[in-house]
NUMARKE-966704 format. One record per residue (C-alpha): residue in one letter; x, y, z. Coordinates in steps of 0.25 Angstrom, whole numbers, plus 5000, padded with zeros to 4 digits. Layout:
REM residues N
AXYZ
...
This chain:
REM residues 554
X532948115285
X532048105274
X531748255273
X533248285271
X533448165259
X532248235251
X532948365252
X534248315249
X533548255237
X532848365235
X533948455236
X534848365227
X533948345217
X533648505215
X535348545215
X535348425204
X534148485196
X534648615196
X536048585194
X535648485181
X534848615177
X535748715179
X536848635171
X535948605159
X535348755160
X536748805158
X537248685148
X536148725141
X536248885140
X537848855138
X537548755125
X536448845120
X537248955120
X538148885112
X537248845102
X536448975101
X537949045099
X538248945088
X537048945080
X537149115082
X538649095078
X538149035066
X536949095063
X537649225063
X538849145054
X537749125043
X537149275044
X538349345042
X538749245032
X537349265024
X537549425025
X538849425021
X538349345009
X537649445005
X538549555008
X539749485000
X538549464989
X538349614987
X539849634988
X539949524976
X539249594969
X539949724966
X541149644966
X540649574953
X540049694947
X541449774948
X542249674944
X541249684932
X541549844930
X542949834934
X543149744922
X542449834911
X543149944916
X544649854914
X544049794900
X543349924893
X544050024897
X545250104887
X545850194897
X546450294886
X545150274879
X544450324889
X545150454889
X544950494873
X543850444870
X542650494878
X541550404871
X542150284875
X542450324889
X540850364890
X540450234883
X541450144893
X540950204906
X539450194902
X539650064899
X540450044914
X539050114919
X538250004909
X539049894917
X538949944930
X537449944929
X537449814924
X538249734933
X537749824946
X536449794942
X536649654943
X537449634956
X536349734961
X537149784973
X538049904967
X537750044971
X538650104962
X539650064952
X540950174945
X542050174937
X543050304940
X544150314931
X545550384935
X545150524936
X546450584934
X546550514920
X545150524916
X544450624923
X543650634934
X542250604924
X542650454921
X541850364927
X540550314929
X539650294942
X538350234944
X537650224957
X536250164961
X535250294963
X534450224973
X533450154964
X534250044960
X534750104947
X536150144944
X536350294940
X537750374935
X538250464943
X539150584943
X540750544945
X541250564958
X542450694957
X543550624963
X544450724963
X543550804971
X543950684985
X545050644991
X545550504989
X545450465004
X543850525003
X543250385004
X541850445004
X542050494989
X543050424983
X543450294991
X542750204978
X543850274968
X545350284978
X545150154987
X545150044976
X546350134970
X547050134981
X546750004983
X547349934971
X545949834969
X544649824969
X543949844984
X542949844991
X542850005000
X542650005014
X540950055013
X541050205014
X539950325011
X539950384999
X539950524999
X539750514982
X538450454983
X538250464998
X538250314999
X538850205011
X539450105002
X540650015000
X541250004985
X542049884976
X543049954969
X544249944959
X545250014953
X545349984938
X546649964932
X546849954916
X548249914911
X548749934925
X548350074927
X547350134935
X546050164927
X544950184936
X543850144947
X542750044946
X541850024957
X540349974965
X539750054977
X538949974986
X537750044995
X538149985010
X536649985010
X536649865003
X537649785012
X537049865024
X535549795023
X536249665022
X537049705036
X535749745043
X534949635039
X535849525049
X534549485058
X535149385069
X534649395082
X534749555082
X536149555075
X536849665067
X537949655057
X538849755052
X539949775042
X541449795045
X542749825038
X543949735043
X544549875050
X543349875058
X542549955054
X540949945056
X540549965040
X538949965043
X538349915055
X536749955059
X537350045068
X538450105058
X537750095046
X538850195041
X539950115049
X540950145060
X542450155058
X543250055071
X544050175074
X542650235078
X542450115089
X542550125104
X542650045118
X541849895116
X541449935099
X542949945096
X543149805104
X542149755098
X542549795085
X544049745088
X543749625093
X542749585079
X543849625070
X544849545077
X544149415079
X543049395070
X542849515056
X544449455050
X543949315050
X542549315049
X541849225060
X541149255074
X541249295089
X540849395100
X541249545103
X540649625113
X539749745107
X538949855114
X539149775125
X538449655120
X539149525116
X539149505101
X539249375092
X539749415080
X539849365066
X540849425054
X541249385040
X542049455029
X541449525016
X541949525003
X542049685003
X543149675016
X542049715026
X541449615036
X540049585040
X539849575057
X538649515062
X538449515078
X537349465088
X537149485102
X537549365110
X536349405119
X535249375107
X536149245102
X535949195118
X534649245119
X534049105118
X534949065130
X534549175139
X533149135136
X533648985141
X534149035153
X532649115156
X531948985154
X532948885161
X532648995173
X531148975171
X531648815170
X532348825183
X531148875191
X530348745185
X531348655189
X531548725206
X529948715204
X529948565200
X531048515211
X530248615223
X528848545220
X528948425215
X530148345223
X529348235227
X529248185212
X530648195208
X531148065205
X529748045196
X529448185191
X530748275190
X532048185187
X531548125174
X530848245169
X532248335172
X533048225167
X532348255154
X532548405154
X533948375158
X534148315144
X533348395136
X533948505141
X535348465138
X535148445124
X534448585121
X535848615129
X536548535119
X535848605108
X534748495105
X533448575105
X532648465101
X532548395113
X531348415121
X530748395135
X529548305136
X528748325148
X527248335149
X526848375165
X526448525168
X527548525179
X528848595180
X529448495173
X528448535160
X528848665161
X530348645160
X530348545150
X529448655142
X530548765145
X531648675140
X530848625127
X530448785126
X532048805126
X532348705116
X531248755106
X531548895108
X532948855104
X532548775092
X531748895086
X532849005090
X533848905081
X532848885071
X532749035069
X534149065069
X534348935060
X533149015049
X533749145050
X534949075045
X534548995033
X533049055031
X532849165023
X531849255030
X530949305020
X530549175011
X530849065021
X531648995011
X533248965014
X534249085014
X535549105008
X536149035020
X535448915019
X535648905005
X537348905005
X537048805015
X536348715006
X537448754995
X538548715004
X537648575006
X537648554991
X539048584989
X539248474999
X538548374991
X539148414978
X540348384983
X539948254988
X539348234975
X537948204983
X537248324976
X535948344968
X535148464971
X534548564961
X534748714960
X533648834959
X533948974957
X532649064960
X532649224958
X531649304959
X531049404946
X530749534946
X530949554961
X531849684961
X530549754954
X529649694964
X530549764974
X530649894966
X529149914963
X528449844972
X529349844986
X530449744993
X529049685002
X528449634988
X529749594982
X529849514996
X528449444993
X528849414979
X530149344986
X529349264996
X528249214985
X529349154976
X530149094988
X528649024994
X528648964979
X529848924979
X529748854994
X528348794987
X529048724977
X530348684981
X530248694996
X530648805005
X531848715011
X532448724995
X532448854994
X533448965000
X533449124996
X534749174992
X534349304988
X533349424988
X532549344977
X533449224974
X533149084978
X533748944978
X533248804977
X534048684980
X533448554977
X534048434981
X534048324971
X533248404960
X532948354946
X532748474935
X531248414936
X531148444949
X531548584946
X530948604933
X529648564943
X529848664952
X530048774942
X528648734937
X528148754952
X528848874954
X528348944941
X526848904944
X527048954958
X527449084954
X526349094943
X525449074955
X525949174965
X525949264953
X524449254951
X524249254966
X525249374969
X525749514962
X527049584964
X526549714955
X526949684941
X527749594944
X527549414945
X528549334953
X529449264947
X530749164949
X531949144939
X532349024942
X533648914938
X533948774941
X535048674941
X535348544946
X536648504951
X537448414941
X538748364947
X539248334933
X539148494931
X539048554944
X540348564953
X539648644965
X538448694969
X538648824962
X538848764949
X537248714950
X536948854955
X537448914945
X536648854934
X535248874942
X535749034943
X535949034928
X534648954927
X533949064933
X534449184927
X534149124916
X532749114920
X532749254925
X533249304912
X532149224905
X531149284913
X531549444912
X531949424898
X530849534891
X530149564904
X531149644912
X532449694910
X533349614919
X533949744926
X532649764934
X532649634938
């Protein structure tokens, strides 16, 4: 009788153990998922936001510098003038080229820039075109025969017939170039003077530039790819020269369907299957028409949960070890001790990674509760890493862009709540482009990282985010003009130091840098305070060029 209440025990005790195990292994992997999909949903949710940022900022760009050339062309130009006089029409077009230069220079994105005018009215020779030669500089090229093309020949003429067709400044679907032999998309506008039809002013911009912003999404093996609202796959890694829907097949054109239905009108998130994989996918609109896709395999975003489920198998065999060989100490040895693992384990279940086992014996027991607390560090550092790549700009260590608009957001909060007092630093980097130019993208790099690690010495590397290639920010909370005008003085002494310990060629590192400091009598939102520092620092730049460089080789 005894033999048979032990086993009973015995037995009882082993289906509770295991039955306690198995619910909290599967609880477990269940809420982890969970979580893991969540902070993927919205670690993805900030990468496409971040690259579409920069997209839309490039897109901005020419945007602005049209509008710019657009306007001379309505204000300057004498239609009938232009027919009768050809000194006139010489000295307006060059001075069209003048502009262009100027203002494509400064928004630094434009591969070319043209004005067409009717060539049925003033011949086909009217116009100007510039385009980049490949070394950064813009050179006039030879006009473009449009009577020689069809007006349906998008690969020739779609920059002069689609914005006249279309009434209104557009943006073109990205096309190749057969002019210039060139993948690009275009802004442009038909120009009206006196409600009549003039002419054609327009930007080119080299898909190259958009493209390196596509390829550089890095999450978890993840690609992104462009694409119009019909569907179309604009550039992807596999189709850097796109691929029309009408062209897809079987599980590609479900895929394609089912991500144009649900998710590309209204940007936001969800799965499609793809190559026979399950995809999470992520989409936002761009201020061209075209959308940015990001998609990650579900396999690498549960990847940490299949590693769970390998080490709750290793953990299962400790436990069948533990009950086999040590039942005679169960009430003293193994209740309390799996009690504990019980609740430890259901908080890292519930997502609370800090909790830990403490157990000191080398027994099975030990070797559980070292698998467990394994599980919740390796946890911890898997969402630490996905937290950095996030908010943590790779190259300096310093805040990126994300973090920064997080911080905006913050303070915009407090100045509505009338609880703000924080001081604003715009930093940019001198003389970085010549670096790059004449010494290479690996030394202008260094020259990046030296001025951030002064910068992190002297206001502290939690104050400062990069924003840009060579622009920085510093936000300090509650800071006097003092304290700025102090750290100014560091940063100056730093730099004269690094310059005495480092060389970039002919050239020394140096910052511009402006400073301004939130007055709510003045300042109704953060970007009023911004503002100021920007213009503060310009100024500073301009004090420091003025007689040394001209400011086009900046």
């Amino acid at each position: 009788m005894r033999h048979s209440i032990r086993t009973k025990i015995l037995l009882f005790f082993c289906v509770s153990v295991l039955g306690v195990y198995f619910l909290l292994v599967f609880s477990g992997i269940y809420f982890m998922k969970k979580e893991i999909e969540k902070e993927a949903d919205q670690a993805l949710t900030m990468l496409v936001e971040q690259k579409a940022r920069e997209l839309n900022a490039n897109f901005e760009g020419l945007e602005r510098t049209l509008e710019a050339l657009e306007g001379y062309v309505i204000n300057n130009a004498d239609p009938e003038r232009l027919l009768l006089d050809q000194e006139y029409a010489q000295l307006f077009l060059d001075n069209f080229e003048h502009l262009g230069r100027d203002v494509g220079t400064v928004a630094g994105n434009a591969y070319a820039f043209y004005f067409r005018t009717e060539p049925k009215k003033y011949g086909i020779d009217m116009g100007v075109f510039v385009t980049d030669n490949g070394y950064g500089e813009y050179v006039r090229m030879q006009l473009t025969d449009l009577s020689q093309y069809d007006e349906d020949d998008r690969e020739h003429v779609a920059w002069y017939y689609e914005p006249i067709e279309a009434g209104r400044t557009i943006w073109l679907e990205p096309y190749m170039n057969k002019n210039i032999d060139i993948y690009m998309t275009s802004y442009v506008s038909p120009v009206y003077i006196q409600g009549k039809f003039f002419g054609v002013v327009g930007l080119d911009l080299n898909m190259k530039v958009i493209q390196e912003t596509v390829d550089s999404v890095d999450y978890l093996d993840g690609i992104g790819y462009l694409v119009t609202k019909n569907g179309d796959i604009v550039y992807s890694k596999n189709n850097p020269e796109g691929l029309k829907a009408m062209l897809l097949e079987g599980e590609e054109k479900e895929a394609r369907n089912a991500l144009m239905e649900k998710w590309v009108h209204s940007d936001g998130n969800g799965c499609i299957s793809w190559e026979g994989e399950e995809q999470r996918v992520v989409s936002m609109s761009l201020r061209n028409g075209m959308i940015l896709v990001i998609e990650v395999s579900k396999d690498e975003i549960n990847r940490p949960v299949k590693d769970m489920i390998n080490k709750m198998l290793v953990v299962l065999l400790v436990v069948l070890a533990v009950i086999l060989i040590v039942v005679s100490r169960i009430q003293t040895d193994i209740i309390k001790p799996l009690r504990r693992l019980t609740e430890v384990s259901s908080h890292i279940a519930k997502g609370e990674l800090n909790a830990q086992m403490e157990y000191h014996q080398r027994n099975e027991i030990g070797e559980l509760s070292d698998s467990i607390n394994s599980i919740a560090r390796e946890l911890r550092e898997y969402f630490a890493h996905i937290h950095a790549q996030a908010y943590m700009d790779g190259m300096t260590g310093v805040g990126n862009k994300t973090s920064y608009l997080d911080l905006v957001r913050n303070l915009e909060r407090k100045i509505q709540a009338g609880m703000a007092s924080f001081a604003v630093i715009v930093f940019d980097m001198n003389g970085l482009k010549q670096i790059n130019d004449h010494l290479g993208h690996e030394v202008g790099d260094r020259y990046i990282v030296d001025a951030a690690e002064i910068l992190k010495k002297v206001v502290g590397a939690q104050n400062v985010y990069r924003i840009g290639g060579d622009e920085f920010m510093v936000v300090l909370e509650n800071a006097s003009k003092a304290r700025v005008d102090a750290y100014f003085a560091e940063i100056d002494e730093a730099v004269k130091r690094r310059n005495e310990e480092e060389a970039y060629g002919e050239n020394a590192l140096a910052i511009s840098k402006g400073a301004a400091i939130y007055d709510p009598e003045v300042d109704q939102a953060y970007k009023d305070v911004f503002k100021r520092a920007d213009e503060a620092m310009y100024k500073n730049k301009s004090e420091y060029y003025q007689g040394k460089y001209d400011r086009r080789k900046r």
